[in-house]
C-alpha positions in Angstrom: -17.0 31.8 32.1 -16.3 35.3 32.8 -14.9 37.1 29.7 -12.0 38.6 32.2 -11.0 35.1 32.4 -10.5 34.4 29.0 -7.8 35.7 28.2 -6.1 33.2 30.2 -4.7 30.2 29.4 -4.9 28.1 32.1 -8.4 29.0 33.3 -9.6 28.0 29.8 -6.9 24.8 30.0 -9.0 24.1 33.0 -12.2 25.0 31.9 -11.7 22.7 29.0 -10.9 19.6 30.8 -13.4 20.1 33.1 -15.8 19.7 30.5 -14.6 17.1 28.4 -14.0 15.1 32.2 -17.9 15.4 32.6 -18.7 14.2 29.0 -16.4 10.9 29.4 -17.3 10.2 32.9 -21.4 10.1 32.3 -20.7 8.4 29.0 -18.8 5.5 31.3 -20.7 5.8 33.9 -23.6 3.1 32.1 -20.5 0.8 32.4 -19.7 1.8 36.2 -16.1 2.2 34.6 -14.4 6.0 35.9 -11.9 7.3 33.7 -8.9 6.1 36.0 -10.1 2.7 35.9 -10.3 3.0 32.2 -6.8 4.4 32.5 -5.5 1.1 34.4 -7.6 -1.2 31.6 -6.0 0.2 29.0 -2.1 -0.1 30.4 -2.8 -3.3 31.4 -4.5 -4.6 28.4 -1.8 -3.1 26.3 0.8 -4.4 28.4 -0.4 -7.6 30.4 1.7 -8.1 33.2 2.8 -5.3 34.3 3.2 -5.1 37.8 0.9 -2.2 39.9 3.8 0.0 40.4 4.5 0.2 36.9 1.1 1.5 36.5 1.2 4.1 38.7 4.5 5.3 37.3 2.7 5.2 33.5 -0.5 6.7 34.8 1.6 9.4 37.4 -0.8 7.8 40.2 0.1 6.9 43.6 0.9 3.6 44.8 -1.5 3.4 47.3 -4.6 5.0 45.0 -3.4 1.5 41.6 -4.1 -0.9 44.5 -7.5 1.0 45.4 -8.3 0.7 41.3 -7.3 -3.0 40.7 -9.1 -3.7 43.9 -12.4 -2.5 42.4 -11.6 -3.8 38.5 -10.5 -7.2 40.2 -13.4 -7.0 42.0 -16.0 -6.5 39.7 -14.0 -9.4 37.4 -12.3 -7.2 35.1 -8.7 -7.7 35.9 -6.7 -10.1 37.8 -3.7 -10.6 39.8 -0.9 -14.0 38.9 2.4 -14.3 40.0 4.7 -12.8 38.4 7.9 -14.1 37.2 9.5 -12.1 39.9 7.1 -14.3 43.1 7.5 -11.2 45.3 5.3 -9.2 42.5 2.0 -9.4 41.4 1.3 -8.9 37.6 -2.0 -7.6 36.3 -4.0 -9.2 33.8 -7.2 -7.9 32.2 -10.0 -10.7 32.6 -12.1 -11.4 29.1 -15.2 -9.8 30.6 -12.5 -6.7 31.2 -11.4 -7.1 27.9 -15.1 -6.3 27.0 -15.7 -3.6 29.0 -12.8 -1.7 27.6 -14.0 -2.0 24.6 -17.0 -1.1 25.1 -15.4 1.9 27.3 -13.2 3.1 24.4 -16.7 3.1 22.4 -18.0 5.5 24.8 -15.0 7.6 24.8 -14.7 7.8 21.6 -18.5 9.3 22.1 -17.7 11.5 24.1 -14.4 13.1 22.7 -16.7 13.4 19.4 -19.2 15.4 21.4 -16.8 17.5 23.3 -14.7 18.3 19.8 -18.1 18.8 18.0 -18.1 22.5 17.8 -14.1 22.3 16.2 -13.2 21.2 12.6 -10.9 18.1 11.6 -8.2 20.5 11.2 -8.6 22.1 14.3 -8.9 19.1 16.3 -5.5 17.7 15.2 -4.0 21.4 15.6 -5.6 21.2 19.2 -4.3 17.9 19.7 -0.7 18.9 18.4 -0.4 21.9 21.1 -1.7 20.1 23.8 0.6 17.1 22.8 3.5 19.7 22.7 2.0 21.3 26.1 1.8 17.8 28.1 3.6 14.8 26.6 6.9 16.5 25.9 7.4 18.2 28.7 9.7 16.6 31.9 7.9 16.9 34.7 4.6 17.0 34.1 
C-alpha cells in the first residue's frame, strides 16, 4: 500500500478486511463453506428456526441473496427447511452433517483470525477488537 494512503483510515479499514477476507475464505474453502454461508450456519445453529427473513435482517443481506445461501447449504445437506409454526413460513434448521461442518468451519476461522492477528499482541488484539466493536456494532445504521 502506498504510504500516501496510510494515513487514512478507511483505506487501511479496507485494506485490512481485505486481507483477513482472503485468510478465512482459503482456510474454508477445504470445506466448500464461504464466509456467508458460514454466516447463515452460525445464526441458524444458534437460533434454529428462524425464518430466512430473519436471517437476512441479522446478517444485513438481502432477501433474495438468504434464499440463494440456504439453497446451496440445504443442498449440499447442511441445513433444512420444516414448517414453521406460522405454515406460511419456512424455518431453518442446521442438519447434523451442518452441525459438523460449522464446527469444523469455526476451527478454520479461528485459524485464520490467529494468522491474520499474528503480527499484533493479546493486548492489541482486544484494543483492536474494542475500536472496531465501538466502530461497527454500536453504530445505527451500519
Amino acid at each position: 500500500m502506498p504510504r500516501a494512503f496510510q494515513q487514512w483510515h478507511g483505506f487501511l479499514l479496507c485494506a485490512a478486511a481485505k486481507a483477513a477476507t482472503g485468510r478465512v475464505e482459503r482456510g474454508l474453502g477445504p470445506l466448500q463453506v464461504t464466509m456467508r454461508q458460514f454466516g447463515v450456519l452460525s445464526v441458524v445453529a444458534a437460533r434454529p428456526g428462524l425464518n430466512q427473513r430473519a436471517v437476512g435482517d441479522l446478517l444485513r443481506l438481502h432477501r433474495m441473496t438468504v434464499v440463494a445461501l440456504v439453497d446451496k447449504l440445504e443442498g449440499t445437506g447442511l441445513m433444512e427447511r420444516r414448517r414453521g409454526p406460522d405454515r406460511r413460513k419456512l424455518a431453518l434448521h442446521v442438519t447434523e452433517r451442518g452441525a459438523v461442518r460449522l464446527e469444523e468451519a469455526q476451527e478454520a476461522l479461528a485459524r485464520a483470525h490467529q494468522e491474520f492477528l499474528s503480527p499484533l499482541t493479546a493486548e492489541e488484539r482486544e484494543a483492536l477488537r474494542r475500536l472496531l466493536v465501538r466502530l461497527v456494532v454500536r453504530r445505527p445504521g451500519l
